[in-house]
N, C-alpha and C positions, 0 to 999 in steps of 0.2 A: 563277738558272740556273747551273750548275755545267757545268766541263770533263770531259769524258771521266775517270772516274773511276781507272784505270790512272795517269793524269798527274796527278793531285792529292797533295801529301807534303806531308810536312813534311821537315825535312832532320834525319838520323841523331843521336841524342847520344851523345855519348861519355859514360861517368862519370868525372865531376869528384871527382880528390882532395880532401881538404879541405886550404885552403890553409897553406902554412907560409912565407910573406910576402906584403909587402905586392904582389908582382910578380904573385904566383897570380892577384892580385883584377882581371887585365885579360888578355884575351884572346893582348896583342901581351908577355904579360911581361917587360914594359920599364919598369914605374913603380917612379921613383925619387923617393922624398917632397922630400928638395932639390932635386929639379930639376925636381920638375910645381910645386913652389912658387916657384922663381923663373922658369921661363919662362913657365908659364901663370895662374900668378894675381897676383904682384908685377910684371911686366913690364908686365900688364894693367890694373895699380891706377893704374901711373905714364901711361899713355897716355892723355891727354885723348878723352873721347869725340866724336865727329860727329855729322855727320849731324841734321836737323831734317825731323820728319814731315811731307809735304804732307798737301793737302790732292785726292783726285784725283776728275780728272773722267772719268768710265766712260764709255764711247764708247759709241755706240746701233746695234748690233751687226745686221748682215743674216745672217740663216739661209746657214749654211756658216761663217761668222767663228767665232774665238775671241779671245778677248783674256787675256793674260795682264800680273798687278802682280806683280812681285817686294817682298815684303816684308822681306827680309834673314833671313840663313841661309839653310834649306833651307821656308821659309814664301810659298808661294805664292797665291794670288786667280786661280783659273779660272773665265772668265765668260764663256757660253754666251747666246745672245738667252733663253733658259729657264732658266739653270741655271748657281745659283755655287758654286762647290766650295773648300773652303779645305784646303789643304793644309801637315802639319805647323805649325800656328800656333804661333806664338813671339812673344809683344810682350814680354817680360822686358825689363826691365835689368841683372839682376842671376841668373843661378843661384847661389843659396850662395853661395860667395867667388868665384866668373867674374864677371867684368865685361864686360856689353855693349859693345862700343868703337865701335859707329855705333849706331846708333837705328834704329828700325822706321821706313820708311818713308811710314806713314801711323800713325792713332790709330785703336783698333780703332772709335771709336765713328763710323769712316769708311766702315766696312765696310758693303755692300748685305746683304739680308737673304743669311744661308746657307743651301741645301739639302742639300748635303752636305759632308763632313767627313772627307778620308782621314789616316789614322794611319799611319806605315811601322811605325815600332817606340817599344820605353816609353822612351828612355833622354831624361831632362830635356828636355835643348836639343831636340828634337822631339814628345816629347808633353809639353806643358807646361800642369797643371792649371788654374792659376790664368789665364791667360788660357781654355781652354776653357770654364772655367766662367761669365766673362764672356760670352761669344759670346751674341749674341739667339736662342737656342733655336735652337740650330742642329737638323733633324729626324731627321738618320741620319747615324749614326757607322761606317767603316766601316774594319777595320784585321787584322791577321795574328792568329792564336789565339792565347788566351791573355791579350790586354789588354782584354776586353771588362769584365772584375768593378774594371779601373782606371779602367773608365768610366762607370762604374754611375751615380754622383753629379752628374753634368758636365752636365744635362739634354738629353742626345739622348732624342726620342721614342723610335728604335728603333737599336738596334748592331747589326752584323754582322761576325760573324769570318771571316776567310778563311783558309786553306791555302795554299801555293804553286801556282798555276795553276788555282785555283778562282775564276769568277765572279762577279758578283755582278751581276744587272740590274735597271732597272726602266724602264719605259713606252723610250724609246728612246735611252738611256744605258746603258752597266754600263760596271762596273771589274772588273779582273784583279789579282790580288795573281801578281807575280812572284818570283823568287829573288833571292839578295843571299847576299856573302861578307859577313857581320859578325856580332851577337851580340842578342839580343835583353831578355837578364835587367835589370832595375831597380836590380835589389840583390842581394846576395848569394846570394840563396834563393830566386830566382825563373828560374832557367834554362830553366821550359818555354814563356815567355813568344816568339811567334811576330816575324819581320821580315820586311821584303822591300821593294820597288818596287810601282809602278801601274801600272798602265797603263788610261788612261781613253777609252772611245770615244763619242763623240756626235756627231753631225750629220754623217758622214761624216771625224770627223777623229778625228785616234789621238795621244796624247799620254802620255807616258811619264815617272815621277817616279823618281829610282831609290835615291832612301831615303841613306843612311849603305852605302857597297861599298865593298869593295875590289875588284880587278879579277880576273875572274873566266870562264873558259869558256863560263859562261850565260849573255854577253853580245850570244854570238852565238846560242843558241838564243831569247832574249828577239827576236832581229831578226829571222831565220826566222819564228817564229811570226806579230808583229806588223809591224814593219819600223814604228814611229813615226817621224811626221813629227816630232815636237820632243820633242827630249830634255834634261830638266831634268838634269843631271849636277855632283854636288859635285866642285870640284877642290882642296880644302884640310885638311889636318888628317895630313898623312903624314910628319912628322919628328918621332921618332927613325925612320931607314929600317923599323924594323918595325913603325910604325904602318899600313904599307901594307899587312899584314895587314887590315886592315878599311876602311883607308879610298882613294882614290882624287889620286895628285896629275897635276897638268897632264898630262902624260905615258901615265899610261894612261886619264884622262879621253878624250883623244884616239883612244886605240885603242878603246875600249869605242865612242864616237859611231860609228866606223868601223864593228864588228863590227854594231850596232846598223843600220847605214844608213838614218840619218834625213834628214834636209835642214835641220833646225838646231839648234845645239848652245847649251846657254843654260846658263852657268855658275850655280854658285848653292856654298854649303856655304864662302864663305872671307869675310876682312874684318869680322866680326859678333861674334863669340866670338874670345878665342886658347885655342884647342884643342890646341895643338900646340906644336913648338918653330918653325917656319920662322917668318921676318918677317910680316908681316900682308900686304904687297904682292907677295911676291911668288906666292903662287899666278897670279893673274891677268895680273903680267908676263912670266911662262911659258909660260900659254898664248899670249900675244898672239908670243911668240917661235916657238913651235913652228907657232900656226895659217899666219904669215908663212909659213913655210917650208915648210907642206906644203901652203900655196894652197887653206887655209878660213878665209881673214878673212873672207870675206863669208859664210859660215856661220856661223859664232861670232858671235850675237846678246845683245850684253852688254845689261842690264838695270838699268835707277838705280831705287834704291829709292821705293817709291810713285809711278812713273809706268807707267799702264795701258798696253802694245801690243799691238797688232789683228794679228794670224795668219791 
């Protein structure tokens, strides 16, 4: 079932020159070969990794509950009394030359069977082949246009592409592909390739994913619409300052939860990868600074990797 067809897009492209450095090849034209190699991948090689997977125990959920496991990064486990949703899966250790620097939470072979499977966008660290294709037959793949022929292979029974504000339902679930400031291409030569946010409703409860953003005006039109009760929001990966062109730190993580008006803000997108230049801790000592200050500690629901909690 689809939205009102006037509110269904895709977002405008521009044409892209062809590049004449290596700066063209990223959005925030800020890549600089010496220093995405010593902060983001020699900084990374030197930092002993954490983190040791549990083992977890799923809680046996009464109609109205959800429970949500933080897997690390932007990798979620949404579990319904009917229905488990995996979100952006990522059990890597390794993209390419990125180095994991905490460990997945759990071991996929931990995972309860999956029903469904939301995708925000193609880039590695979020859709990542090699563990999907692990997944025990996950049965519906569901993600923004354009990556459904990257999913061909990966054994969903059935995929489904979505638009910006187009739904997707079934029996008494559906999801929303929402908007997103950032980029959705793989590679070079794939720029028609679709992104966005979720937003997932079931059993009377609304739950909001918002992908890889930067911070962006449709934050408050995403709360208008919806107004989710819990919002998984990335706070990591926004130095050099113009990587907040696409990505989101503590600061307007904050404002967006705001424009959003949820009732919990559940960090997720830092500590997992180094993506970026800032320290690895401190996205999260930021928030914890700012939430102090503007009197949402007790909204700010932090999350340990592999430990299920009940919403």
């Amino acid at each position: 079932m689809a939205a009102p067809p006037s509110h269904v897009h895709r977002p405008v492209r521009s044409r892209r020159k062809l590049p004449r450095s290596l700066k063209d090849l990223t959005p925030t034209r800020a890549f600089s070969p010496r220093s995405f190699f010593r902060e983001m991948v020699w900084k990374a090689w030197l930092t002993r990794r954490t983190g040791q997977p549990k083992r977890p125990v799923f809680p046996r959920l009464e109609r109205g509950q959800l429970a949500l496991t933080w897997i690390g990064h932007a990798s979620f486990l949404v579990q319904f009394p009917d229905l488990n949703v995996l979100i952006d899966p990522n059990f890597a250790n390794w993209l390419f030359l990125l180095k994991r620097v905490k460990r997945a939470g759990l071991k996929l072979a931990h995972l309860p069977p999956i029903d469904l499977v939301l995708l925000t966008h193609a880039h590695f660290d979020h859709f990542h082949k090699p563990t999907l294709r692990r997944l025990p037959h996950p049965r519906l793949g569901v993600m923004p246009w354009g990556m459904g022929e990257l999913a061909q292979d990966l054994g969903f029974e059935r995929i489904i592409e979505l638009e910006w504000w187009e739904t997707f339902q079934r029996g008494n679930w559906k999801v929303t592909l929402t908007p997103g400031k950032h980029w959705g291409a793989r590679t070079l030569h794939d720029e028609h390739r679709g992104y966005g946010g979720f937003i997932l409703e079931h059993d009377g409860r609304r739950i909001y994913h918002a992908g890889d953003s930067g911070y962006f005006d449709g934050f408050k039109e995403i709360g208008a619409r919806f107004k989710p009760e819990i919002a998984l929001l990335p706070i990591g990966a926004y130095l050099p300052e113009s990587f907040r062109n696409v990505h989101m730190g503590p600061e307007e993580a904050v404002k967006a939860f705001r424009d959003l008006g949820s009732r919990w803000f559940v960090p997720m997108h830092y500590g997992t990868f180094k993506l970026s230049f800032e320290h690895l801790d401190e996205p999260p000592r930021l928030l914890r600074q700012i939430a102090r200050h503007d009197g949402l500690t007790d909204r700010v629901k932090w999350l340990e990797e592999g430990v299920p909690v009940v919403f």
